[in-house]
C-alpha atoms as a printed R data frame, in Angstrom:
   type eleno elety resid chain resno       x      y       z
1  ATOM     1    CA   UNK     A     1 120.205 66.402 100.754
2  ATOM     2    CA   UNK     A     2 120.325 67.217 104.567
3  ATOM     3    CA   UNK     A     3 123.112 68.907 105.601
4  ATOM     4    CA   UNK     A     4 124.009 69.053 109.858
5  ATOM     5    CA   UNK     A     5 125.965 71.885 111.482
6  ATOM     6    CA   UNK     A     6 126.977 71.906 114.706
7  ATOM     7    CA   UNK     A     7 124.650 74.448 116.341
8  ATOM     8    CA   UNK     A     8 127.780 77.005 116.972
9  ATOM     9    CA   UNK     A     9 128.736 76.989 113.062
10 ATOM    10    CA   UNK     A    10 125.127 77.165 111.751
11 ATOM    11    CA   UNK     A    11 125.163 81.158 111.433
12 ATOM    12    CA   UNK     A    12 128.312 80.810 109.285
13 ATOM    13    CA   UNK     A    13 125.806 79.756 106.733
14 ATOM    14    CA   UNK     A    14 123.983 82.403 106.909
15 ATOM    15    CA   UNK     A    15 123.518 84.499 103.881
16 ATOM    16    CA   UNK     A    16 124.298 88.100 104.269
17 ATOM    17    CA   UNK     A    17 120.752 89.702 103.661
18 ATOM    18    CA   UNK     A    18 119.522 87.219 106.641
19 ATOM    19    CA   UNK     A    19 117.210 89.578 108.715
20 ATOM    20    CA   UNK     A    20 118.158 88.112 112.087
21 ATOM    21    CA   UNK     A    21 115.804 86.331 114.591
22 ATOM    22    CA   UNK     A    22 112.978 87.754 115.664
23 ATOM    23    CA   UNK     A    23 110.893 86.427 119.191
24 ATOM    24    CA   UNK     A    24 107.437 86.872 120.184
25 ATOM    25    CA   UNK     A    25 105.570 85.476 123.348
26 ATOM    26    CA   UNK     A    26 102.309 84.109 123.768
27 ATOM    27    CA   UNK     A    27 101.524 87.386 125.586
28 ATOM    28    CA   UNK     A    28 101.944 89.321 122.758
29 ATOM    29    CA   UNK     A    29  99.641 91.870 120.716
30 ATOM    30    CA   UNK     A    30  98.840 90.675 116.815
31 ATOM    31    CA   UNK     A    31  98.997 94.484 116.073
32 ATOM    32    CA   UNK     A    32 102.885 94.468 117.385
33 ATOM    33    CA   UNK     A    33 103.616 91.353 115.524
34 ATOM    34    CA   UNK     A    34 102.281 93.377 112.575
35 ATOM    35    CA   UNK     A    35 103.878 95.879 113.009
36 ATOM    36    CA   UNK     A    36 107.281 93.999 113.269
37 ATOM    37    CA   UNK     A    37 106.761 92.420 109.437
38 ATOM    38    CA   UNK     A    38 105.963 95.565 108.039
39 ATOM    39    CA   UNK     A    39 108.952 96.836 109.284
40 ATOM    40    CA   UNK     A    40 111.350 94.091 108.748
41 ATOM    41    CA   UNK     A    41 109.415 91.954 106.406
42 ATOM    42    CA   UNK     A    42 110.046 88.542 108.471
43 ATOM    43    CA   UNK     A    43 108.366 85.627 108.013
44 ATOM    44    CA   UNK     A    44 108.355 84.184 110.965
45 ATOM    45    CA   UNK     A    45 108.737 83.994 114.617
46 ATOM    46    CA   UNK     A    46 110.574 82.127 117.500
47 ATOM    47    CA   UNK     A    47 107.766 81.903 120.116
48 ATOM    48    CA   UNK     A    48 109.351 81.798 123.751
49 ATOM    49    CA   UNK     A    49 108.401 82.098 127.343
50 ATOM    50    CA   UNK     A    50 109.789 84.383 129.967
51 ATOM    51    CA   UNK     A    51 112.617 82.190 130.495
52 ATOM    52    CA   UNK     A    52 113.792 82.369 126.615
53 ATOM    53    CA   UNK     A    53 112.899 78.954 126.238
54 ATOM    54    CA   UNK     A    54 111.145 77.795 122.855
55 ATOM    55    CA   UNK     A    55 107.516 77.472 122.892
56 ATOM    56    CA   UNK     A    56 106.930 77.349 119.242
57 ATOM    57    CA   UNK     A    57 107.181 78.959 115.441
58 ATOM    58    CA   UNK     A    58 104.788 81.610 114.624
59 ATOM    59    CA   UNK     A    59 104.091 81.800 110.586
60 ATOM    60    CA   UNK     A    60 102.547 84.079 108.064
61 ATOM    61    CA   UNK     A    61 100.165 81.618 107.516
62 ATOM    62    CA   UNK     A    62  99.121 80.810 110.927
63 ATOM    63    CA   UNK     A    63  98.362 85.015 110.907
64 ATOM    64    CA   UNK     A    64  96.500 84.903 107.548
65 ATOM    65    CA   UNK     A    65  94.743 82.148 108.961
66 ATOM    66    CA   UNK     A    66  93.951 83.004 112.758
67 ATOM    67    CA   UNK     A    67  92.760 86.627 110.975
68 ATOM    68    CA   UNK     A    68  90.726 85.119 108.431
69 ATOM    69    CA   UNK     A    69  89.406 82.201 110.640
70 ATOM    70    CA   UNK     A    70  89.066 83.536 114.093
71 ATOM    71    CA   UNK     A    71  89.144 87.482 113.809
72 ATOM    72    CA   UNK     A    72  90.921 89.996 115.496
73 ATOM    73    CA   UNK     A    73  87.830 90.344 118.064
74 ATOM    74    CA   UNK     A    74  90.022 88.966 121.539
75 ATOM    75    CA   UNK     A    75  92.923 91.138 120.893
């Protein structure tokens, strides 16, 4: 079942071990975003630009698989 909030109640439904939000930017370094999910243990990120507005989600998955694919070699 799909269930719509209005986007000013949706953090009412929150649970209360919800880590928060976290934002990256294209610009960032993979060994920062690393660092972040050790530390907090997110999942994934809000990707934005330098004006805050949405670019993208950022997964575990699309890590595992850029660092198992690609490499770490252009950071």
């Amino acid at each position: 079942m799909l269930v719509l909030f209005p986007t000013s109640n949706w953090i009412l439904t929150l649970s209360q071990d919800f880590p928060g939000i976290y934002t990256c930017s294209m610009h960032d370094q993979l060994s920062t975003i690393y660092d972040t999910i050790r530390r907090s243990r997110v999942h994934r990120f809000i990707i934005i630009d330098e004006n805050s507005h949405l670019e993208g989600v950022l997964t575990l998955s699309d890590i595992l698989e850029y660092t198992l694919l690609e490499g770490e070699e252009n950071e």
